[in-house]
N, C-alpha and C positions, 0 to 999 in steps of 0.2 A: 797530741799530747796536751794535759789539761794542765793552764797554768796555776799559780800561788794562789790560792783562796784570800782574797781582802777582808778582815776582824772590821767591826767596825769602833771607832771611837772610844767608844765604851767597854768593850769587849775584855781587858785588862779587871779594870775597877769593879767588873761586873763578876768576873771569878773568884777575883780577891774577898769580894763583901762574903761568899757563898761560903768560902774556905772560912772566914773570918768566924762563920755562925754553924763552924762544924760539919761542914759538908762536904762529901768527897766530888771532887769534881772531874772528868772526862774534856777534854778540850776537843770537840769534833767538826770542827768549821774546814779542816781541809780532804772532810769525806765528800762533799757535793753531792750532787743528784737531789739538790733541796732536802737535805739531811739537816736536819739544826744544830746550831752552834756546839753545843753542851748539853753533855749529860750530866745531873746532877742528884746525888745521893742523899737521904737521909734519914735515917729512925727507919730502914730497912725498906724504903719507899725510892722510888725513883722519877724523874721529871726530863723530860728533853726541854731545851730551853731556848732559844731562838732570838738571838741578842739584834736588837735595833739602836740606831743612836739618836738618842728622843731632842737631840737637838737640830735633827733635821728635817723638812718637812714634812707632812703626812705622805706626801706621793713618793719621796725618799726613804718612804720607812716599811712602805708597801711590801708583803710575799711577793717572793719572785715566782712564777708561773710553776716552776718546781716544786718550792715549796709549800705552795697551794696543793699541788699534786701528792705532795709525801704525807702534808698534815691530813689532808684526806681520807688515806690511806691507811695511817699509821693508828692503833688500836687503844694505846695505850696514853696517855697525859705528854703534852706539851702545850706549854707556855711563851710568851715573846715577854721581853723583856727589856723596855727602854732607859731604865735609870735605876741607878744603885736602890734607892729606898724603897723600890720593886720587892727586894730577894730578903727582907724580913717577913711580911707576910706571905711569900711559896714556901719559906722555910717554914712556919708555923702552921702552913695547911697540910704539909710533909709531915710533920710529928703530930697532927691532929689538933694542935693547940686550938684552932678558931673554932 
């Protein structure tokens, strides 16, 4: 039996900014299998999002062997994201702005 998925720190503030700048948000941190955090909507464009908590070390912030394996894998845009003032420019690169 797989137990509770751990968000980390950030994980909160980090969906709120995304919501705040119009984005529809997916909370998928208790899919596992090195699945990333969030799905995140915009301007008809879409991003997986992979929430770190940039206040802790670089070895603490590290992909986990999984999700080495799924970013790998996976065909389409995802990003990591350590701190709120991150998700104005994914947003703007979402609607083309930059």
């Amino acid at each position: 039996m797989r137990r509770a998925a751990r968000t980390d720190a950030t994980h909160a503030a980090i969906v709120d900014a995304f919501e705040r700048m119009g984005c529809t948000v997916l909370d998928l941190s208790r899919v596992g299998n090195g699945c990333p955090d969030l799905l995140v909507a915009a301007a008809g464009r879409m991003v997986l999002i992979e929430v770190k908590d940039g206040g802790k070390t670089a070895s603490r912030r590290k992909l986990t062997p999984a999700q080495v394996r799924f970013t790998a894998s996976w065909p389409g845009q995802w990003r990591i994201v350590e701190r709120v003032d991150q998700v104005p420019g994914i947003v703007r690169a979402m609607r083309w702005e930059d």
